[in-house]
N, CA, C and O of each residue as an XYZ file, in Angstrom:
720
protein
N      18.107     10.095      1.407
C      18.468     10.080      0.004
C      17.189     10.026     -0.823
O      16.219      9.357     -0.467
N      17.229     10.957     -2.255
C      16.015     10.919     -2.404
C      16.405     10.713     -4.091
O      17.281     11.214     -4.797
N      15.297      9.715     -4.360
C      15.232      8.861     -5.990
C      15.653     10.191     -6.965
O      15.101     11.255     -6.682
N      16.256     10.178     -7.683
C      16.441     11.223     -8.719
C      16.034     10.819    -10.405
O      16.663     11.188    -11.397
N      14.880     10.016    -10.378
C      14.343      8.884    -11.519
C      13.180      9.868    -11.656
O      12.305      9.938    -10.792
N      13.187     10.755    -12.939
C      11.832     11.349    -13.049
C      10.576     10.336    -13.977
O      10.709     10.028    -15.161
N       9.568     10.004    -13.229
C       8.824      9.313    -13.775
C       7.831      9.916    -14.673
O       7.293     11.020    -14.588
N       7.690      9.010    -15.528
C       6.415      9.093    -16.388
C       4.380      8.764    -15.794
O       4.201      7.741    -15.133
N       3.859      9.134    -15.922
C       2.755      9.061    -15.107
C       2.426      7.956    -15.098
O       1.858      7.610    -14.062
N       2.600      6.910    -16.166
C       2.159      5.389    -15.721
C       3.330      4.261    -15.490
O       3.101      3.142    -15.032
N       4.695      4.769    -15.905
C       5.938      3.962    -15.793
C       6.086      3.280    -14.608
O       6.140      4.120    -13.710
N       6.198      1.906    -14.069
C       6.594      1.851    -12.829
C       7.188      2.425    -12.042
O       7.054      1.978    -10.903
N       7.910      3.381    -12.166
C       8.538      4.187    -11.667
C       7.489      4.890    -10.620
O       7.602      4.717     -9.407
N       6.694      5.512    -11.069
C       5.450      6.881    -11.295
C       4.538      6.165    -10.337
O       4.328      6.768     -9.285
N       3.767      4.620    -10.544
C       3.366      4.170     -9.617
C       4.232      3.693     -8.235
O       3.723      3.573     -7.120
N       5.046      3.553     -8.423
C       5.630      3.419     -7.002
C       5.683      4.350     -6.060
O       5.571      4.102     -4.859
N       5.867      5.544     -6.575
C       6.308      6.903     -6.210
C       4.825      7.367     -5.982
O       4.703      8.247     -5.130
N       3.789      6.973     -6.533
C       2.806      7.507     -6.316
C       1.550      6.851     -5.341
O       0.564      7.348     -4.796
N       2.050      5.642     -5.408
C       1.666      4.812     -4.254
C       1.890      5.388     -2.788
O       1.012      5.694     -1.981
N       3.248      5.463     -2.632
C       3.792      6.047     -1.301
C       3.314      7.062     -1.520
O       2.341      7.069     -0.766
N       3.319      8.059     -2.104
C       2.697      9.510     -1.836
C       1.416      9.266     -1.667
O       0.786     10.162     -1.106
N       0.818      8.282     -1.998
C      -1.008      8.208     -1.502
C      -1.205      7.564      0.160
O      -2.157      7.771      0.914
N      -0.256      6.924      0.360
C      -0.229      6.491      1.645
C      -0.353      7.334      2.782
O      -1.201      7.474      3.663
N       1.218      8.083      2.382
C       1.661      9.181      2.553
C       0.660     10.256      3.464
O       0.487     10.450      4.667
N       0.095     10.849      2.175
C      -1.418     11.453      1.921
C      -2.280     11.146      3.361
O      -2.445     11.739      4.427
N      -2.674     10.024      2.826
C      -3.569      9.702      4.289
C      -3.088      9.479      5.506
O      -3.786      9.522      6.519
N      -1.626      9.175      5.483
C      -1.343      9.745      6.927
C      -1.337     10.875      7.465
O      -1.639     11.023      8.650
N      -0.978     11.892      6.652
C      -1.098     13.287      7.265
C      -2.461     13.558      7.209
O      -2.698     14.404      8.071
N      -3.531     13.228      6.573
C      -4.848     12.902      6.881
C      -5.059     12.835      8.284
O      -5.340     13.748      9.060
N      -4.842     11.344      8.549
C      -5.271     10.789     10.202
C      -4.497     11.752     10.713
O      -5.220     12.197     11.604
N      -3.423     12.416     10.740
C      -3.084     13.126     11.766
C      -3.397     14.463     11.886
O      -2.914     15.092     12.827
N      -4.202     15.060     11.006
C      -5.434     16.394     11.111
C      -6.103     15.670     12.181
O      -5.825     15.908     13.356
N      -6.783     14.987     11.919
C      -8.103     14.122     12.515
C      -7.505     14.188     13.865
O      -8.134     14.737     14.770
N      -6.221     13.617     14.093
C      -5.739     13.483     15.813
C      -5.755     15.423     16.453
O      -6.065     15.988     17.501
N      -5.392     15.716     15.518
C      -5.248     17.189     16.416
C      -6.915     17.745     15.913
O      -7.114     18.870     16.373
N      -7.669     17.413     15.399
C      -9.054     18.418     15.467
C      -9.407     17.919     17.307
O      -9.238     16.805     17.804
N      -9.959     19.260     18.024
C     -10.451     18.807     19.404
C     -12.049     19.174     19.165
O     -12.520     20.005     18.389
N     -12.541     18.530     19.828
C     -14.225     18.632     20.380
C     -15.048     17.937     19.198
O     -16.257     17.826     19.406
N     -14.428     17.337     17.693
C     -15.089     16.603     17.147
C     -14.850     15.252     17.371
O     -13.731     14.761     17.520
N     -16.215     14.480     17.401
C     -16.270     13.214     17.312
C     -15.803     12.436     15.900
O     -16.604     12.094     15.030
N     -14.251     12.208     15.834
C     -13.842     11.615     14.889
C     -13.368     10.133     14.509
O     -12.828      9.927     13.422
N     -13.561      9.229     15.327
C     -13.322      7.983     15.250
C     -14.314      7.157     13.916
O     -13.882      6.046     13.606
N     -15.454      7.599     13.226
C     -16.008      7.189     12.580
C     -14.638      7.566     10.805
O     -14.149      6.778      9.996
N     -14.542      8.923     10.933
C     -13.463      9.202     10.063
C     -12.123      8.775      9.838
O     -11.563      8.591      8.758
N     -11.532      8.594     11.379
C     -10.252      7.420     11.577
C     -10.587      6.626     11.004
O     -10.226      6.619      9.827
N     -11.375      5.620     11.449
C     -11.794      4.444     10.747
C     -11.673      4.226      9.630
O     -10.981      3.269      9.282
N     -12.371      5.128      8.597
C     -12.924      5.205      7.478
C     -10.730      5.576      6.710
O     -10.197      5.061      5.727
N     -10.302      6.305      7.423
C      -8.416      6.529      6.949
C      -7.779      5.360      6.958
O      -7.132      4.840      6.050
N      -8.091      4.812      8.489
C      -7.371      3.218      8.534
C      -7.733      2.349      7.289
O      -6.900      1.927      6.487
N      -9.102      2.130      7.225
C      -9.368      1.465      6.174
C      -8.725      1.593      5.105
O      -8.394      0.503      4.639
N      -8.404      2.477      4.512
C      -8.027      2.971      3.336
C      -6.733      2.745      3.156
O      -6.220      2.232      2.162
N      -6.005      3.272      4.477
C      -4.437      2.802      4.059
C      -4.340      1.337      4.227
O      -3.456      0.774      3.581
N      -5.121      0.610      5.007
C      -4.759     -1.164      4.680
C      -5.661     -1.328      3.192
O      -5.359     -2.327      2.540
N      -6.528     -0.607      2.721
C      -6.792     -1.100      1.445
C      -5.819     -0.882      0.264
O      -5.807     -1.598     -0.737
N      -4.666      0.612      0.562
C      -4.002      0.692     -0.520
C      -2.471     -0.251     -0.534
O      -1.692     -0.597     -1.422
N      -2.550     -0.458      1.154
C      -1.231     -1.078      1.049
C      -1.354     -2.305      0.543
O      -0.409     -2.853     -0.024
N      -2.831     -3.015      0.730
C      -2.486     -4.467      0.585
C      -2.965     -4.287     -1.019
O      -2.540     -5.250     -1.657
N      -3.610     -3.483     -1.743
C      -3.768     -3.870     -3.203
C      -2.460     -3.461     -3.713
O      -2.376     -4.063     -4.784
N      -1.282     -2.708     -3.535
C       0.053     -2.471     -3.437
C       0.765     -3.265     -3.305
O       1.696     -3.514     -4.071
N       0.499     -3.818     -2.344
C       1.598     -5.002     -2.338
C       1.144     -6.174     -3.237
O       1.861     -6.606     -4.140
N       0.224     -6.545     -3.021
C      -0.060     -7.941     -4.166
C      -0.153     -7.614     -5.237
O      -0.398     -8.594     -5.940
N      -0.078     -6.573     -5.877
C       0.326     -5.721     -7.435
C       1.850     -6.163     -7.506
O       2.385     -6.866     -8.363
N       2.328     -5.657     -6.546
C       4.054     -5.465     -6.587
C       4.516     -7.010     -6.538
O       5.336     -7.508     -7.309
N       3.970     -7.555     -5.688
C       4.580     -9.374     -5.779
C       3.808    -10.270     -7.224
O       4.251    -11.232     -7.851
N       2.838     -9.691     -7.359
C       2.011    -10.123     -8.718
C       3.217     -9.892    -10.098
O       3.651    -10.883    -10.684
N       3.641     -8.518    -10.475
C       3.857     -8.334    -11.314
C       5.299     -7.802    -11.296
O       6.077     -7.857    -12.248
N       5.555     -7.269    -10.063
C       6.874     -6.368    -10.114
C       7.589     -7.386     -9.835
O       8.567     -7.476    -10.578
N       7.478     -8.396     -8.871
C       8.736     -8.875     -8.319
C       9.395     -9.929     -9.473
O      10.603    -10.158     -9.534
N       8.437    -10.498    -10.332
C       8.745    -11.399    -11.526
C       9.606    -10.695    -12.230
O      10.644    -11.304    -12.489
N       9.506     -9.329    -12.732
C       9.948     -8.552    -13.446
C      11.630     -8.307    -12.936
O      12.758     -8.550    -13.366
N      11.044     -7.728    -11.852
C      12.667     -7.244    -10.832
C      13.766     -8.569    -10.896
O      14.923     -8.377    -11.271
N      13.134    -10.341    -10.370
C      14.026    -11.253    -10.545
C      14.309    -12.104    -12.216
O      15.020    -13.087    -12.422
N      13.301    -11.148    -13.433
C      14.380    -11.579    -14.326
C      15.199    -10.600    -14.863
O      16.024    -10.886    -15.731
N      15.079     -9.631    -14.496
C      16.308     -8.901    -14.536
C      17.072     -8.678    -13.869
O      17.781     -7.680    -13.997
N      17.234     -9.812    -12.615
C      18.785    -10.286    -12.091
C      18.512     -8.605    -11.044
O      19.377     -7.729    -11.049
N      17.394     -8.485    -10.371
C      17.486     -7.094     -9.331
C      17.390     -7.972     -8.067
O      16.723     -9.006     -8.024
N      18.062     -7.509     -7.108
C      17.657     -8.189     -5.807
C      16.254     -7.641     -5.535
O      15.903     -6.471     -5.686
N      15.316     -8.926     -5.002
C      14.378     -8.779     -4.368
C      14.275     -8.673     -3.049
O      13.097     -8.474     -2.751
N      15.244     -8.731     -1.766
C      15.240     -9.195     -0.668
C      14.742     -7.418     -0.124
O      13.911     -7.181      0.754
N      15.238     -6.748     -0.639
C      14.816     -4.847      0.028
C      13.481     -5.267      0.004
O      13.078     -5.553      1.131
N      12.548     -5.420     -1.003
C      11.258     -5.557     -1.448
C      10.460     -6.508     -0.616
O       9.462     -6.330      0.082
N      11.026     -7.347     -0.828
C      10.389     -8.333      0.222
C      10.413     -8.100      1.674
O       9.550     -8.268      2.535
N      11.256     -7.800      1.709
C      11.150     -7.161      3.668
C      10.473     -6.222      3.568
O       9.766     -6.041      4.560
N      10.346     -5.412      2.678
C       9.151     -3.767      2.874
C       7.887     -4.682      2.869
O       6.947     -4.589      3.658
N       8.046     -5.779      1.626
C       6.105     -6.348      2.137
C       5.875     -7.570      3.513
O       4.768     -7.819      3.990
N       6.778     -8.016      3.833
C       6.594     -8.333      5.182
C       6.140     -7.336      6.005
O       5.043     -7.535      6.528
N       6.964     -5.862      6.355
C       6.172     -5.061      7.316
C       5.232     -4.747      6.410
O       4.641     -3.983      7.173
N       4.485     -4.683      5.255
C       3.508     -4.026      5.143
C       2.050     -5.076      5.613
O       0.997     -4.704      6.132
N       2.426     -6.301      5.256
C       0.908     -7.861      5.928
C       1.400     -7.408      7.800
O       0.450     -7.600      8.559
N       2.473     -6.966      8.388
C       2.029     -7.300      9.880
C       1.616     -5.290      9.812
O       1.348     -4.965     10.969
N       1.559     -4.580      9.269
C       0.759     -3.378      9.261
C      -0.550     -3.624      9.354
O      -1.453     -3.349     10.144
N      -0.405     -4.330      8.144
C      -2.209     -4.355      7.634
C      -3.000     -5.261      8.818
O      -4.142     -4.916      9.123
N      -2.493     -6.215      9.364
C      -2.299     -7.181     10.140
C      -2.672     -6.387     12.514
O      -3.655     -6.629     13.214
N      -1.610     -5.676     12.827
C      -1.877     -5.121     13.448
C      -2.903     -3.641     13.172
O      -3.384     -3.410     14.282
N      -3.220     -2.988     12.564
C      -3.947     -2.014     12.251
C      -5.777     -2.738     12.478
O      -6.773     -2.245     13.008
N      -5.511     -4.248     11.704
C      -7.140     -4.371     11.590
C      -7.322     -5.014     13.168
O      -8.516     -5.278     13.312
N      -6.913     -5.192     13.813
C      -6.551     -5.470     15.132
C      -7.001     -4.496     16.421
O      -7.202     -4.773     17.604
N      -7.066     -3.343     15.742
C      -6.736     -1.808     16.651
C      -8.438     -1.381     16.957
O      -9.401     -1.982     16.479
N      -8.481     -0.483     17.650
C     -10.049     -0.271     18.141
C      -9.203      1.353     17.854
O      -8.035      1.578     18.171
N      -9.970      2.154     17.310
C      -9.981      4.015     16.927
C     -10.500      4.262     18.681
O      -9.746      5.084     19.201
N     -11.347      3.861     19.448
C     -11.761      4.627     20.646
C     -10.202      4.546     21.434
O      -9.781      5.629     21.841
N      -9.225      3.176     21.697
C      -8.450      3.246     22.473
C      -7.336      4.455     21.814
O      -7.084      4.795     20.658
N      -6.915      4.822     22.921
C      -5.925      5.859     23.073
C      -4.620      5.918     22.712
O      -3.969      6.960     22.640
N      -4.137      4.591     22.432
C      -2.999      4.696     21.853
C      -3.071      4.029     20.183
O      -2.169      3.619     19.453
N      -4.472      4.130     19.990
C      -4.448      3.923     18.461
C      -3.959      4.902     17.429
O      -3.330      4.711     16.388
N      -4.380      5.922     17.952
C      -3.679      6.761     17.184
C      -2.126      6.762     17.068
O      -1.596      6.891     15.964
N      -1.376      6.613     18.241
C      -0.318      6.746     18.018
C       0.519      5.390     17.315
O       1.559      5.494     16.664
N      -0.034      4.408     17.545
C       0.035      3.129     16.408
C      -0.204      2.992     15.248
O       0.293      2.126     14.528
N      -1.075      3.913     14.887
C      -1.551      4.009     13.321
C      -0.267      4.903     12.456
O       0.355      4.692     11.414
N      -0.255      6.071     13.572
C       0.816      7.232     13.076
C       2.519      6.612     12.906
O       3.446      6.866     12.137
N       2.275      5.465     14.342
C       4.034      5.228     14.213
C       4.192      4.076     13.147
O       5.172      4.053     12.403
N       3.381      3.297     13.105
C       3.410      2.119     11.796
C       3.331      2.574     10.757
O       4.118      2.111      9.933
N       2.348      3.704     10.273
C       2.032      4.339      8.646
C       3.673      5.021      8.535
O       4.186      4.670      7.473
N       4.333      5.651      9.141
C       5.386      6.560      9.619
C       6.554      5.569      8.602
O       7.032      5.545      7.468
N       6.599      4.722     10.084
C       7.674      3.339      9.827
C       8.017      2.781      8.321
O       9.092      2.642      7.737
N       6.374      2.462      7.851
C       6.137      1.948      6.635
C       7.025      2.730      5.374
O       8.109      2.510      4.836
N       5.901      3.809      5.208
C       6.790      5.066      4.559
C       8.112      5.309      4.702
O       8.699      5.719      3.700
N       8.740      5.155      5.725
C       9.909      5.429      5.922
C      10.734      4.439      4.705
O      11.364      4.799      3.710
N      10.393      2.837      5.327
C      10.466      1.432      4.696
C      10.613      1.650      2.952
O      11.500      1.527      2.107
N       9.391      1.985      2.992
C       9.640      2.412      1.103
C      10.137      3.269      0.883
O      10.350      3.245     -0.330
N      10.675      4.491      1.477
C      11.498      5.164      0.472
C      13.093      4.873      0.471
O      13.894      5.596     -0.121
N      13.479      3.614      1.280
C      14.707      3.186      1.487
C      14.304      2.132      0.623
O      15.295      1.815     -0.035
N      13.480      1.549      0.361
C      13.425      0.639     -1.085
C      13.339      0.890     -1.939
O      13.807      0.133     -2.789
N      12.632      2.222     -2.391
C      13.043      2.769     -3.114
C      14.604      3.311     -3.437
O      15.478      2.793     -4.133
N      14.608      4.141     -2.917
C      15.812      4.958     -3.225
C      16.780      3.386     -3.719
O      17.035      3.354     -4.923
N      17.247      2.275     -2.964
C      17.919      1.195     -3.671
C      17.698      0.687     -4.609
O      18.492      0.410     -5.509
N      16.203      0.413     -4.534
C      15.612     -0.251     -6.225
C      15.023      0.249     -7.445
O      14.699     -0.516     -8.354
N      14.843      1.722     -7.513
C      14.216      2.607     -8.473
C      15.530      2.876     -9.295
O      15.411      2.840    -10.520
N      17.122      3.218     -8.611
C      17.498      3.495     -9.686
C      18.071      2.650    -10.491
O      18.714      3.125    -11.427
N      18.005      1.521    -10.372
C      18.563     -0.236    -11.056
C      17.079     -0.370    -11.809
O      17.074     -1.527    -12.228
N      16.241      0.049    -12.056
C      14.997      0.517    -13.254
C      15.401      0.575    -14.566
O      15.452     -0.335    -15.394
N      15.728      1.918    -14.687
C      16.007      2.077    -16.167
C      16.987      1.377    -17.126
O      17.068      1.411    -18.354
N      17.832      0.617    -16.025
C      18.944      0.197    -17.222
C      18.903     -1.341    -17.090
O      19.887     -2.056    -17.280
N      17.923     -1.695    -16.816
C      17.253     -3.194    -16.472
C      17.104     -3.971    -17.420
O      17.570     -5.109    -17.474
N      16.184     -3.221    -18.580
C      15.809     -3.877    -20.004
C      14.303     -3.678    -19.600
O      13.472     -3.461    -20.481
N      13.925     -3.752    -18.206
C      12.296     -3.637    -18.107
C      11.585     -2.575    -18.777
O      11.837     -1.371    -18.721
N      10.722     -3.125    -19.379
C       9.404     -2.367    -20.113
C       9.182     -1.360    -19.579
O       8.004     -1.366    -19.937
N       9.276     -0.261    -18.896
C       8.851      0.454    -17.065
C       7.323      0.998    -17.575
O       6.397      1.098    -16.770
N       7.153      1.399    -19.271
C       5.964      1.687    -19.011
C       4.979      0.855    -19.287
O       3.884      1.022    -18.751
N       5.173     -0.038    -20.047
C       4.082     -1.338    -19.939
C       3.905     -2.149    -18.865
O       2.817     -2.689    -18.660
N       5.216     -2.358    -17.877
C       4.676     -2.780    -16.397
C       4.096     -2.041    -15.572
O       3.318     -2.561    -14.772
N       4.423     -0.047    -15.549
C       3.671      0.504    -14.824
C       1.912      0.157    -15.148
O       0.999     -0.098    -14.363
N       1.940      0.301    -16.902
C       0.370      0.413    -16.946
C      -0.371     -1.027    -16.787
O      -1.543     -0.975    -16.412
N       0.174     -2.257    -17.024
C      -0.024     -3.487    -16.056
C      -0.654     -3.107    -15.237
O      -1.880     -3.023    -15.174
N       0.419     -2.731    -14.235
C       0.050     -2.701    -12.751
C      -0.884     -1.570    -12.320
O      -1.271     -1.600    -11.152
N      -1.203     -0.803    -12.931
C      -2.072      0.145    -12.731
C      -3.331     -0.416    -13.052
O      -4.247     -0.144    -12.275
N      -3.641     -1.320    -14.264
C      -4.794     -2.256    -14.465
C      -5.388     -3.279    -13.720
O      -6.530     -3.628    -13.422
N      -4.060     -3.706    -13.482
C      -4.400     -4.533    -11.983
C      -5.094     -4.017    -10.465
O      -5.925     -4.483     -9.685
N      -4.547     -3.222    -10.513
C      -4.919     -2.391     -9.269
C      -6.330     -1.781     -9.220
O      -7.032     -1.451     -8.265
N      -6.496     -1.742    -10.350
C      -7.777     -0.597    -11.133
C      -9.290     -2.101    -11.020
O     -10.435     -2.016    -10.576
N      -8.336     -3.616    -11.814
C      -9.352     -4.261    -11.482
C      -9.584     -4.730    -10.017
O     -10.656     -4.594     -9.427
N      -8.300     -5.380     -9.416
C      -8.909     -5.566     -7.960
C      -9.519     -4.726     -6.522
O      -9.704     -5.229     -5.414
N      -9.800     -3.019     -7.028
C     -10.177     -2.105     -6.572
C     -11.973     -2.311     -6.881
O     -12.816     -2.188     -5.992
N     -12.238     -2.591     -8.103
C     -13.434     -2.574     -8.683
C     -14.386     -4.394     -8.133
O     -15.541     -4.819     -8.107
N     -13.152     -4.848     -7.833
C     -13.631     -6.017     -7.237
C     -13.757     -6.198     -5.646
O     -14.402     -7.133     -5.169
N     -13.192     -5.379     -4.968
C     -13.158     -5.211     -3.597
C     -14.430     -4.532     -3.102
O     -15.142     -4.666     -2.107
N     -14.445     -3.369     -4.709
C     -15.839     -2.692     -4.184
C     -17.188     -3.413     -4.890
O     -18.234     -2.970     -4.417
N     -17.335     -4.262     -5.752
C     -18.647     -5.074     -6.065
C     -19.068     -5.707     -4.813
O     -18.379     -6.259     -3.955
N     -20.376     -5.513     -4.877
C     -20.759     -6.418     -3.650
C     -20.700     -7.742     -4.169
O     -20.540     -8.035     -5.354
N     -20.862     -8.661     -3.042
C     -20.262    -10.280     -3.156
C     -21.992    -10.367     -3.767
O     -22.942     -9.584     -3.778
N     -21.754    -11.736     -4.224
C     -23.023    -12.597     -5.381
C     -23.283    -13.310     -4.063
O     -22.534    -13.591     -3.128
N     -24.679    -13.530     -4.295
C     -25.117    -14.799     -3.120
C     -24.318    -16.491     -3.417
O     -24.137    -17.223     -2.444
N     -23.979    -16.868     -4.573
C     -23.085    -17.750     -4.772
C     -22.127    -18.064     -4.368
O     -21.802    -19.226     -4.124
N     -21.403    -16.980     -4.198
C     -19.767    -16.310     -3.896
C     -19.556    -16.842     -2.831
O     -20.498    -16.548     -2.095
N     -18.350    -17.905     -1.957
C     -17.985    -17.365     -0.750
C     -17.901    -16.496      0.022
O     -17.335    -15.502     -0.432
N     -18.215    -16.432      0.989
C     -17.995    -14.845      1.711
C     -16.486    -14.875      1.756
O     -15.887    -13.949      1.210
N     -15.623    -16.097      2.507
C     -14.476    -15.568      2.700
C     -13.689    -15.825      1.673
O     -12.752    -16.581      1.931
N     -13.798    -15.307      0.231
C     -12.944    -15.296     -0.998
C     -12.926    -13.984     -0.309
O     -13.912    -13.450      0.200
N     -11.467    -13.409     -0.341
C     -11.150    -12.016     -0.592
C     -10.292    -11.943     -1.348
O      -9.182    -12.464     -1.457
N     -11.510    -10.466     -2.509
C     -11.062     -9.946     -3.392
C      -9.673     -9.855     -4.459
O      -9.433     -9.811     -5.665
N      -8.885     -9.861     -3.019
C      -7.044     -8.977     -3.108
C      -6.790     -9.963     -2.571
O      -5.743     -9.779     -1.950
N      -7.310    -11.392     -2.376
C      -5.680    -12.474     -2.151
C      -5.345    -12.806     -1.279
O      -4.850    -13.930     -1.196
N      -5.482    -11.796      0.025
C      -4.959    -12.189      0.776
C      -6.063    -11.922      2.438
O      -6.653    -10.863      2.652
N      -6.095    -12.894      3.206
C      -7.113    -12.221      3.975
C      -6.793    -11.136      5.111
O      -5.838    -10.754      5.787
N      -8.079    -10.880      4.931
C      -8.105     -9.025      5.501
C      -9.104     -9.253      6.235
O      -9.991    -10.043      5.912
N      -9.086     -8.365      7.689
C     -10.166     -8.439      8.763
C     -11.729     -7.910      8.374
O     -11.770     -6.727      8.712
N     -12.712     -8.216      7.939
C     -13.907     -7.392      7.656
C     -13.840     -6.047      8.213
O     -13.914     -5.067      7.472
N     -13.662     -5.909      9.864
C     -13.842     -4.915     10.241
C     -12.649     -4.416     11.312
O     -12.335     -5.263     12.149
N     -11.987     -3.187     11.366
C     -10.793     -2.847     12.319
C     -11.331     -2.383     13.658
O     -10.578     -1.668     14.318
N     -12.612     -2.704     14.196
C     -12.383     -2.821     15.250
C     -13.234     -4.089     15.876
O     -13.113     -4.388     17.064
């Protein structure tokens, strides 16, 4: 079943939809990368993995930051939502876990990113169209959350201050330095 909610480019709507399509994105990414033969590509895996645990987890703590407040005062069930971000911390969770040389990483990366995606567009499709007739702002929470995202992106990528804890991370929640 597929959302029939045409979004506006910053409406919550638009980021949700465009979130998963960036995920999305880089999965069919890593899976060029699995079928190129005779290049040495595990430095580039890497560099994909990274990326989809960086978008899922600044995604999700956007979405529990700002969306889910939103969704429970307008009387929306949160429980779809919340189970999509449970599998998305044991994604992010098993992924930084994974070594790119072993052999069935690939197919762990492909069947979890897969799974995930799958995950949101069945949360979607239930919770996008209980949106519009909510009372929610959709485009002042989309562009919220797009600010949000925009700052804890810009903070993930500053390098740390010699002051700083090392293990403050950025996005909230902790994340492995390195996936393998």
């Amino acid at each position: 079943m597929t959302v029939h909610v045409t979004p506006t480019p910053a409406d919550v709507i638009g980021v949700l939809l465009q979130n998963r399509a960036s995920v999305s994105q880089l999965l069919d990414a890593y899976a060029a990368l699995c079928e190129r033969v005779g290049d040495p590509t595990e430095a580039e895996k890497l560099a994909i993995v990274e990326r989809i645990s960086l978008e899922v987890t600044l995604n999700t703590q956007v979405e529990e930051e700002m969306l889910f407040p939103s969704l429970h005062v307008a009387g929306i069930d949160l429980s779809p939502f919340q189970a999509f971000h449970d599998t998305a911390w044991a994604l992010i969770a098993q992924l930084s876990m994974g070594d790119p040389g072993d052999l069935r990483f690939d197919t762990k990366v492909l069947a979890l990113g897969r799974d995930l995606v799958g995950r949101m567009q069945q949360v979607h499709d239930v919770t996008l169209p209980q949106l519009p007739p909510s009372g929610i702002d959709l485009g002042e929470l989309g562009a919220r959350m797009l600010a949000r995202k925009a700052h804890l992106m810009e903070a993930f990528d500053r390098p740390a201050e010699d002051d700083e804890d090392e293990d403050d991370d950025p996005v909230g929640r902790p994340v492995s330095g390195t996936l393998h």
